[in-house]
C-alpha positions as CSV (number, residue, x, y, z in Angstrom):
1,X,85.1,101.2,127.8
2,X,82.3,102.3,125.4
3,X,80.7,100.1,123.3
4,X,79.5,101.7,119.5
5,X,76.0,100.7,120.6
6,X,76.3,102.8,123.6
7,X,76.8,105.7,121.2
8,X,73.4,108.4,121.2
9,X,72.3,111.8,120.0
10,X,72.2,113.8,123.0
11,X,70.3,116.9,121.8
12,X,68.3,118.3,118.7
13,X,71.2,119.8,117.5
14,X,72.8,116.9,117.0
15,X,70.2,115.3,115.4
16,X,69.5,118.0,113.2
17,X,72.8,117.8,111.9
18,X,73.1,114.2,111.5
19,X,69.6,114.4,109.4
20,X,71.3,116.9,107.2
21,X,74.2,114.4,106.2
22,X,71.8,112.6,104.5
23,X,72.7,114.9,101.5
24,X,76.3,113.6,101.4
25,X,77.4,112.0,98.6
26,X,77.2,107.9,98.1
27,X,80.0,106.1,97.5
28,X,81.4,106.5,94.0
29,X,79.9,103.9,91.6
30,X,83.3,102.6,90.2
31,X,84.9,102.5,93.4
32,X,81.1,100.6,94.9
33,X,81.5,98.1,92.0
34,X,85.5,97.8,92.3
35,X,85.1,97.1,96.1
36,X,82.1,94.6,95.6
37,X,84.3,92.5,92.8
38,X,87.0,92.6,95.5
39,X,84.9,91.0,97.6
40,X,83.7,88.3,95.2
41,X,86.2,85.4,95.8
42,X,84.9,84.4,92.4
43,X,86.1,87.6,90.7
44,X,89.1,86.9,88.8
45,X,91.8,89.5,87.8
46,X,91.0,90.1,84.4
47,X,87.1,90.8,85.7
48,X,89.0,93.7,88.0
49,X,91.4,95.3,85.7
50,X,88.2,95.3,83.2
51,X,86.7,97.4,85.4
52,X,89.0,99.9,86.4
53,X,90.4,100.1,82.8
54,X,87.2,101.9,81.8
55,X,88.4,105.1,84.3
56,X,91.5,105.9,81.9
57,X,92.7,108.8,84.9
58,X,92.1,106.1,88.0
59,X,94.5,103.7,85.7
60,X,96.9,106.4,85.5
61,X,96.8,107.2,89.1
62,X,96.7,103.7,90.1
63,X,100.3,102.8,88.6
64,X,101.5,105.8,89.6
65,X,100.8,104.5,93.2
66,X,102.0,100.8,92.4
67,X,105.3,102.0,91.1
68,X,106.1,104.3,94.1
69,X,108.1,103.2,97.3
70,X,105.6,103.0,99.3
71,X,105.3,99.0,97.5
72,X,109.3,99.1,96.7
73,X,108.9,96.3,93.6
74,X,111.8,95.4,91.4
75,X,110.5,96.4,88.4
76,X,107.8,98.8,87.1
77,X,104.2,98.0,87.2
78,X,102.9,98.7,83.5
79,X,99.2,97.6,83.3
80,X,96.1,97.0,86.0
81,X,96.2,93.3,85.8
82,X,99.8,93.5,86.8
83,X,99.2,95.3,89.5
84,X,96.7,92.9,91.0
85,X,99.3,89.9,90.0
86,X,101.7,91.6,91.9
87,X,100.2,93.4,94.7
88,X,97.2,91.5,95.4
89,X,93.6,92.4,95.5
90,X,93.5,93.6,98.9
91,X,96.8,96.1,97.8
92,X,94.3,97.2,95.1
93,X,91.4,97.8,97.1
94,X,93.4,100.1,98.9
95,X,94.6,102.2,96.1
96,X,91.4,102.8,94.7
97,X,89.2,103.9,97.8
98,X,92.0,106.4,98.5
99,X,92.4,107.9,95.0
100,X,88.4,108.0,94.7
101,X,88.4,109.5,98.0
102,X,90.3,112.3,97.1
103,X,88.1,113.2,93.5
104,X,84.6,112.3,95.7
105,X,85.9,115.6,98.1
106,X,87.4,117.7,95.9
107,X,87.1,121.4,97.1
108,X,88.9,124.9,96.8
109,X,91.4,126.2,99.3
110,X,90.2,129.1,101.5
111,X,91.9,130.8,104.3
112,X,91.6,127.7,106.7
113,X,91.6,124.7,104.1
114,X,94.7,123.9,102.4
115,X,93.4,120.5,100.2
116,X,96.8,119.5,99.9
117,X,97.7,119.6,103.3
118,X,94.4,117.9,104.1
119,X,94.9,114.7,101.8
120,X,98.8,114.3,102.6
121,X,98.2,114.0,106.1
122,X,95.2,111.5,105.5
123,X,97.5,109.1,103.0
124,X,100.4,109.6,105.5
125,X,98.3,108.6,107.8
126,X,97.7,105.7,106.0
127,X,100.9,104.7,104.7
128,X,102.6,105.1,108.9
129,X,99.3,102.5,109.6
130,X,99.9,100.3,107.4
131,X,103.6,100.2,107.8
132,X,103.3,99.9,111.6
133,X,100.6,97.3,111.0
134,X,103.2,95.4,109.0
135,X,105.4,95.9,112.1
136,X,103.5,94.6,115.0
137,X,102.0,91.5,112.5
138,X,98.4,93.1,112.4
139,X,97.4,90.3,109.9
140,X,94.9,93.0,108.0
141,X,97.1,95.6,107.2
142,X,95.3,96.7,103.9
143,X,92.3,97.6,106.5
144,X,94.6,99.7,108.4
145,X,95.9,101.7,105.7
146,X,92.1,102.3,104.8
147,X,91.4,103.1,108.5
148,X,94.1,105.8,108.4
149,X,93.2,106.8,104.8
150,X,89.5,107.8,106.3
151,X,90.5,109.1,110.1
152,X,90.0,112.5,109.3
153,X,86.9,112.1,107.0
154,X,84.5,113.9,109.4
155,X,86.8,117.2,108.7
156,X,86.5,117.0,104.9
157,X,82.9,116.7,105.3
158,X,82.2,119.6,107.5
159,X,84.8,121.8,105.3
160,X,82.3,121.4,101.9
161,X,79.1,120.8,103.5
162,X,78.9,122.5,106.8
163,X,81.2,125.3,105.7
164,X,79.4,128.4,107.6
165,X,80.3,126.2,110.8
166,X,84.1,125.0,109.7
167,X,84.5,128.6,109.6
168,X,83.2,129.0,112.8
169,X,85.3,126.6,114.3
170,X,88.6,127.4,112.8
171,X,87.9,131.5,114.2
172,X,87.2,129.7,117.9
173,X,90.3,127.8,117.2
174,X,92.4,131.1,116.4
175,X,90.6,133.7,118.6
176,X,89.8,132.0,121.8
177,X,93.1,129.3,121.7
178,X,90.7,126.3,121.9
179,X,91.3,123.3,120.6
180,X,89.5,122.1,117.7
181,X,87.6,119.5,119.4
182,X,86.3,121.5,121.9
183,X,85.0,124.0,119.0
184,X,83.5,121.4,117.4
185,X,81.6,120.5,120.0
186,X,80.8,124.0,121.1
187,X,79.8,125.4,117.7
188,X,78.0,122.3,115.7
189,X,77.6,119.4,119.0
190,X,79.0,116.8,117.0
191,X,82.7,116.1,116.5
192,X,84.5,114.9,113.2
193,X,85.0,111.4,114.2
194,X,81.3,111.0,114.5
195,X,80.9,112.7,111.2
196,X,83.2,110.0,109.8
197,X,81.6,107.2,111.3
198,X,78.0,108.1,110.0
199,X,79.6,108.3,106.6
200,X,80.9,105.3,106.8
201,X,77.7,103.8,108.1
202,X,75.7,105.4,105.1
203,X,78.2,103.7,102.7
204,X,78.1,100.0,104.2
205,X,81.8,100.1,105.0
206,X,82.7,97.4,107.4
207,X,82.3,98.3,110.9
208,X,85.9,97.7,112.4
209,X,86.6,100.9,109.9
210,X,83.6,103.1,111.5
211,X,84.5,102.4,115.0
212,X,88.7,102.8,114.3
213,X,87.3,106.1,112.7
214,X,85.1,107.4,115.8
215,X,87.8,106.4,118.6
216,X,91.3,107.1,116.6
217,X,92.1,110.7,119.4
218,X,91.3,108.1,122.1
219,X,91.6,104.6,120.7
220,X,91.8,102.8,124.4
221,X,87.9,103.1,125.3
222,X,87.2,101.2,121.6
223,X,86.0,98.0,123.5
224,X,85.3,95.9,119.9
225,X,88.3,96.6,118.3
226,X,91.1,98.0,120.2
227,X,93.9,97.2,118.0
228,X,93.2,99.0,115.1
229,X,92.0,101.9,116.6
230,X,95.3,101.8,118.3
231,X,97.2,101.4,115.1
232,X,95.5,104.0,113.6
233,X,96.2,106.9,116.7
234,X,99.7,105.9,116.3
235,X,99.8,106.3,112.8
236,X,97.9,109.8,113.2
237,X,100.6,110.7,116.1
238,X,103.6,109.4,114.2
239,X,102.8,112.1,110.8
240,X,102.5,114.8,113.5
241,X,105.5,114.2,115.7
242,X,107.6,113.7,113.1
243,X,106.3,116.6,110.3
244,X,105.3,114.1,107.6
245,X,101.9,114.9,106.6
246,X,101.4,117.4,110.1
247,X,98.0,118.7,109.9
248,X,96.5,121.6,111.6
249,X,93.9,120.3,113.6
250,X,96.3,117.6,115.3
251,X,98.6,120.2,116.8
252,X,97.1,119.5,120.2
253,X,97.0,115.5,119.4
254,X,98.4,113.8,122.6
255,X,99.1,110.2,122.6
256,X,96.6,107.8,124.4
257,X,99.3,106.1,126.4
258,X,97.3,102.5,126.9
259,X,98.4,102.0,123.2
260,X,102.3,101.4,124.9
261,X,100.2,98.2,126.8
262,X,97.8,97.4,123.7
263,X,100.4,97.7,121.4
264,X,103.0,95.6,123.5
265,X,105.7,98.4,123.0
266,X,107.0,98.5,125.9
267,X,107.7,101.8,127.3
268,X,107.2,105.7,126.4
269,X,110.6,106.1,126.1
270,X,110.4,102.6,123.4
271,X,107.7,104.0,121.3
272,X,109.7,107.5,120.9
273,X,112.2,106.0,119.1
274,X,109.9,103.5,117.6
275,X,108.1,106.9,116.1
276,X,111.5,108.1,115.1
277,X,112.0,105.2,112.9
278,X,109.6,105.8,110.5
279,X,111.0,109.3,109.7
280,X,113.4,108.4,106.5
281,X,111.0,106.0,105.5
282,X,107.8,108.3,105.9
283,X,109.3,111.1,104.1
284,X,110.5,109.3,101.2
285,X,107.0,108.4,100.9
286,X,105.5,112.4,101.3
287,X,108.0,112.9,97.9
288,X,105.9,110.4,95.6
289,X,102.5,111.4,96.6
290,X,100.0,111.2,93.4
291,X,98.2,114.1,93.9
């Protein structure tokens, strides 16, 4: 298996490019200073829902997210502090690194980028983790649904910032019937789930996250934390099989079939039919997206 510290930049090119992501953007400052009061175990709830009541369109979009089945609650959610009453902080954590995810990378559709497409597959991808997290009794399954949120974060990146190259690849894709990771390497020697693990590197996020990020197309070689990578392919398999949040550049997505052992599912026939049901559930969750 390969260990993250066996990781290197094998050529200029590579390194060139990975000098150039220093222009990426931090971390956004509400989500930095929501995420650090999280992790204050002397933060109390009204310290929280202080905070993100000063963002008046992440309240909005919070609740919106708190009152949709994905959390299935009896009653409806009407404040921030309620929220974290009823959901928890690490429920809340979780709703506000996606939503600031998605304003940190906003940018226009073209003729290969579909935005939409692009962030329903990432929060399906994080609702099928956290779900099958819940599942298997993954104890963290806030950090799955964070994991699956960011999978894909490397593709985002090179879409606004390396966009002469995203081009590049999405012709090689289309003109030479490659696969996506193969034009990746070809045209810019560095794939997207390296891209999204230096990004996550550059913002401090913990390193179970970076790793599950870097090894989610082939999750059995992640020697330091095998499980959630696995959680996280499955999840990313799971929105493809079954059309919930399909994205284009996981059409040739095969599942790494150690996952049936690391996993403890039993069978390739078993985790068919474990895939299958998620469907009602997953696509009651694609209908209350808030975006």
């Amino acid at each position: 298996m390969l260990k993250m510290n066996d990781i290197e930049i094998k050529n200029d090119r590579r390194r060139n490019y990975l000098l150039s992501i220093r222009n990426l953007p931090s971390i956004p400052t509400i989500t930095k200073n929501v995420l650090d009061l999280l992790d204050d175990p002397m933060t109390s709830t009204s310290d929280i829902s202080s905070l993100i009541n000063k963002d008046q369109a992440l309240v909005a979009r919070v609740l919106t997210v708190a009152n949709s089945p994905l959390y299935g609650l009896p009653r409806k959610v009407p404040s921030i502090e309620f929220a974290i009453l009823i959901l928890g902080y690490n429920q809340v954590r979780q709703i506000v690194l996606a939503l600031s995810m998605f304003d940190t990378f906003k940018n226009d559709d073209s003729e290969y980028w579909n935005r939409r497409e692009f962030w329903e597959h990432s929060f399906m991808t994080a609702m099928a983790a956290k779900a099958i997290a819940d599942d298997l009794g993954y104890a963290k399954t806030s950090e799955a649904f964070t994991a699956g949120l960011l999978h894909d974060l490397g593709i985002v990146v090179t879409q606004k910032y390396f966009n002469k190259d995203f081009i590049k690849i999405c012709d090689s894709v289309t003109q030479k019937d490659v696969s996506f990771q193969f034009a990746e390497q070809h045209v810019m020697g560095l794939t997207h789930q390296e891209i999204g693990k230096i990004l996550c590197d550059r913002w401090h996020l913990p390193q179970n996250l970076g790793q599950a990020i870097f090894f989610h197309h082939n999750p059995s070689k992640n020697e330091d934390n095998v499980l959630l990578s696995a959680i996280v392919h499955l999840a990313d398999y799971t929105t493809n099989t079954l059309g919930c949040g399909a994205f284009r550049w996981d059409e040739q997505l095969e599942l790494d079939e150690d996952i049936i052992e690391i996993l403890g599912l039993g069978s390739r026939e078993y985790i068919d039919n474990f895939i299958k049901s998620y469907k009602e559930h997953l696509e009651e969750q694609l209908e209350s997206l808030p975006f």
